[in-house]
Structure formats: structure tokens, C-alpha cells
C-alpha positions, 0 to 999 in steps of 0.5 A: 507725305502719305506714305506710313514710314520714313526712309532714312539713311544714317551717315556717320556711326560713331557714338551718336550715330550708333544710337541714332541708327538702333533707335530708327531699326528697333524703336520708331515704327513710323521709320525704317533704316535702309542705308548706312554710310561711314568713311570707315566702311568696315566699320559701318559694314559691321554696324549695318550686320548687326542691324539687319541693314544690307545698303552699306557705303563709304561714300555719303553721296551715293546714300544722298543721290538715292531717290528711295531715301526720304531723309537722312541722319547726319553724324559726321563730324562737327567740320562736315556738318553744315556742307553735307546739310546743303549736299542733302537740301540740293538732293532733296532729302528732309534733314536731322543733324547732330549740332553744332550746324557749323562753328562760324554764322556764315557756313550756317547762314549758307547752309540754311539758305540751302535748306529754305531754297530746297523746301526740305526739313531741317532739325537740330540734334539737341536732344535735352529739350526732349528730357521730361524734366526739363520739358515739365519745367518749360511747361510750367514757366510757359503756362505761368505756374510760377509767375514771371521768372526772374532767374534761371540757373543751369548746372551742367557738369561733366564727370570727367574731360575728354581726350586731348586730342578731341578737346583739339578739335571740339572748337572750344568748350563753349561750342562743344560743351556749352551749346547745350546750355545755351539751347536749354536756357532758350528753351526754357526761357521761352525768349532770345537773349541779348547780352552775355558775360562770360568768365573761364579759367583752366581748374581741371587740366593744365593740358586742355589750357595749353590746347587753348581751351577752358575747362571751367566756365561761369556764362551770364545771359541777359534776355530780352523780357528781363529774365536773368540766366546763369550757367556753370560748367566744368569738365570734371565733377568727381560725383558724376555726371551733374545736370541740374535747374532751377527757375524762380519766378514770381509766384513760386520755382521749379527745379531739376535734380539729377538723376541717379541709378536707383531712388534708394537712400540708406540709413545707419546710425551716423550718415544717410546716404544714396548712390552717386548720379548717373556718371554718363551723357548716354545713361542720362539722356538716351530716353530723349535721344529715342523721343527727338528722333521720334519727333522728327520722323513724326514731323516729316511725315505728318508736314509739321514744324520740326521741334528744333529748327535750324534757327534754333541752332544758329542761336546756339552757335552765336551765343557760344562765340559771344561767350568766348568774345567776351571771356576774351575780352573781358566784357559783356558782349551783345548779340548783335555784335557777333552777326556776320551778315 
């Protein structure tokens, strides 16, 4: 594209959307917010005042049939996901969606078809890949300054579960939770993984069993050049919000620690101490929330691959359903079993 900036258009203002729509109004220069569209107009109607944006709809469609907008921004539910990426492919429109894609291959499969066919651009919401912690040390297990890795250990802890009524309709704590480790560990590692071995159990609430879902989770994957990978979740870590790596290599390791509110650490005479980690998803990660959306923009623009491709977050997508074949069945489950197609 020749043009200077992108025209986006922001469906969905909940939570994510809210900070995908102030980053594209304020932040990124190369971008420029002309339309908002919610289901819950009054709702998108107060977000658009509040961010100088007069096109407000209620209807999605009429923000995609637009020909003045260049991209659109999808946070939608998780269920509307992958037809409003094939709605915005066949209007032509260049696409950043918040994943998961879809909770079965086949709407994914279908959905990126659309986006092939179209010729558009299409980039996946994981926005952890864009954390300069953990992008020095996929640096570092790329550039080989630790030799060959052997192990990979992912931490991901939340501080608390959420709503019953979200946990419901999340589609299960391996693809509403996990995903994201799962992408992480492709992204470090640097390669696909082949098998998976997953172990659950109810530790945190008895109501998110009776939802039918985990709230506690050990994940081993096995990838194709050996390496070895271990993620442990659990929806309630009292401490706070506990995001961590570690890779060991042949030639030496990297680690990530958390990251906390200030880098103070208090002594007296009987303990030496420091304030707990940062306690939310939103103050941990939003610096990588502006530079994934940065990136995209910058990528539509300058004719670039999107850094996270819609077969990243297929990939995702089919590690989450392994995992939970496998916690239900009992067993390590290939990759390959799970494909629909």
C-alpha cells in the first residue's frame, strides 16, 4: 500500500477491544480509528465519544461493507471469531483478530481458505510473543547463545478464576487458558510439536469441575528437534499474576522472571523482601498489546508477512484439543491424530 495510514475499523469493545481501539487513536501514527461497531451500541456509542470517533455501529457488517476502511480489528466473542474473518476476507478487508480463531480446525480451516482466497492479511492476537522478555530469549535460543536447548519451562499462573459464567463458555481452560503457552512454547522453540501429554485436576474450585472444566494443569510436549517442553497452569496463584521461563541449553540457560510494580527489595533484621508481582494480565502485557498492534498496522502497510500468522494460530488451536484428548484419555496424543481434514 502507498497510502501513509491504515484505516481501521474496531468490532467488539469489551475489555481487549477497549485497549486495542485507544492503542490504534493515540499510539500508532501509521494508523487511524474511523469506525466502532458492538452489538451493545450504547455502549460503543460511549466508547467512540470518548475517543473522538463519530462512525458508530451496531451492525458489524456496515463497518465491513465500508470501502473507506482498510482493516478491521476483531474482538468479538470467541464463537464469532472465525465467520466474521471469512465476512472480512470476502469484503476485502486486511485482518487482526484476538484468538483463539475458532475451538474446532474445521471452522479455522474454513476461515483461512477464505483469507488465502481473498489475498488479505491475517494476524492472530497473541500478543506475549511481542513481551521483550521473552522475545530476547527466543532471540538467544535462535541465535544459539545457549547451544542447543534441551528443556523449556513455562510458568503461567493466574491470580485468581474467573466468572463461572465465563469459565462456561471459555471452551476449556486448554483453549482459553493454555493457548497461550502453547504459542509461547512454538515461539520459543523455534519448531512444531509432535506429541503431547497432558494431566488436569480440580485444585482451586469445585465449581469450575462441575462446569466440566480444570483449573489446575501439568502439559508436556515433545517436539520435532528433541526439545523438551513443560507448561503448569493453575487459575489461582495468591501471589499474583506468575509468568515465567526458563530454557536450558547445551551451552548455558535463559530465564524470565515476573515483573513486579517497582524493583525494590526491603531489609530489616529478620527478612528481606519486595512487593508482590504485577496481579493482572492487562498491567503485565499491555506494552506488548501497543507493539503487536503496531506491527500489524506496520505489515499492511509496508506489504510484510504478519508476524503471527493464521497458521500460528491453528497451531495453537490443535495442541489445546490434544491436550485435552489426552487428559481425557490418559495417554500422550500426537498431532497428527487430532487433524480434521
Amino acid at each position: 500500500m502507498t497510502q501513509q495510514r491504515l484505516n481501521v475499523g474496531l468490532i467488539g469493545v469489551g475489555r481487549i477491544g477497549k485497549v486495542h481501539g485507544e492503542h490504534i487513536a493515540y499510539r500508532i501514527p501509521r494508523a487511524r480509528l474511523v469506525a466502532i461497531s458492538d452489538v451493545n451500541l450504547a455502549a460503543a456509542q460511549e466508547f467512540g465519544k470518548r475517543l473522538g470517533v463519530d462512525r458508530v455501529e451496531a451492525d458489524h457488517l456496515a463497518v465491513l461493507n465500508d470501502p473507506a476502511i482498510d482493516a478491521v480489528v476483531i474482538c468479538s466473542p470467541t464463537d464469532l471469531h472465525a465467520t466474521m474473518i471469512e465476512e472480512a476476507a470476502k469484503a476485502g478487508k486486511q485482518i487482526f483478530c484476538e484468538k483463539p480463531i475458532a475451538r474446532t480446525l474445521k471452522e479455522i480451516d474454513t476461515a483461512l481458505d477464505a483469507v488465502e482466497q481473498a489475498g488479505v492479511k491475517l494476524q492472530i492476537g497473541f500478543n506475549r510473543r511481542f513481551d521483550a522478555n521473552f522475545a530476547r530469549v527466543r532471540k538467544a535460543i535462535l541465535a544459539g547463545e545457549i547451544g542447543e536447548p534441551h528443556l523449556l519451562h513455562i510458568i503461567s499462573r493466574d491470580p485468581g478464576p474467573p466468572p463461572i459464567e465465563y469459565v462456561k463458555v471459555s471452551g476449556g481452560m486448554f483453549l482459553d487458558m493454555t493457548i497461550h503457552d502453547f504459542d509461547m512454547a512454538r515461539f520459543l522453540a523455534g519448531d512444531e510439536v509432535e506429541e503431547v501429554y497432558a494431566a488436569g485436576a480440580v485444585r482451586v474450585d469445585p465449581a469450575i469441575g462441575a462446569a466440566g472444566d480444570l483449573d489446575t494443569a501439568l502439559v508436556t510436549l515433545k517436539f520435532a528437534g528433541g526439545l523438551l517442553c513443560v507448561i503448569d497452569n493453575s487459575r489461582k496463584a495468591v501471589y499474583g499474576y506468575d509468568q515465567r521461563v526458563e530454557v536450558l541449553g547445551s551451552a548455558g540457560g535463559a530465564t524470565v522472571s515476573n515483573n513486579h510494580p517497582n524493583t525494590a527489595v526491603i531489609s530489616d533484621a529478620t527478612t528481606v523482601h519486595r512487593d508482590l508481582p504485577l496481579n493482572f494480565f492487562m498491567d503485565r502485557y499491555l506494552d506488548s498489546f501497543l507493539v503487536e498492534m503496531a506491527a500489524f498496522v506496520d505489515a499492511v502497510l509496508d506489504g510484510t508477512p504478519t508476524p503471527v500468522t493464521g497458521v500460528d494460530g491453528r497451531a495453537a488451536v490443535a495442541l489445546g484439543i490434544a491436550a485435552r484428548r489426552s487428559h481425557e484419555e490418559n495417554r500422550p496424543v500426537r498431532l497428527d491424530e487430532i487433524e480434521e481434514r
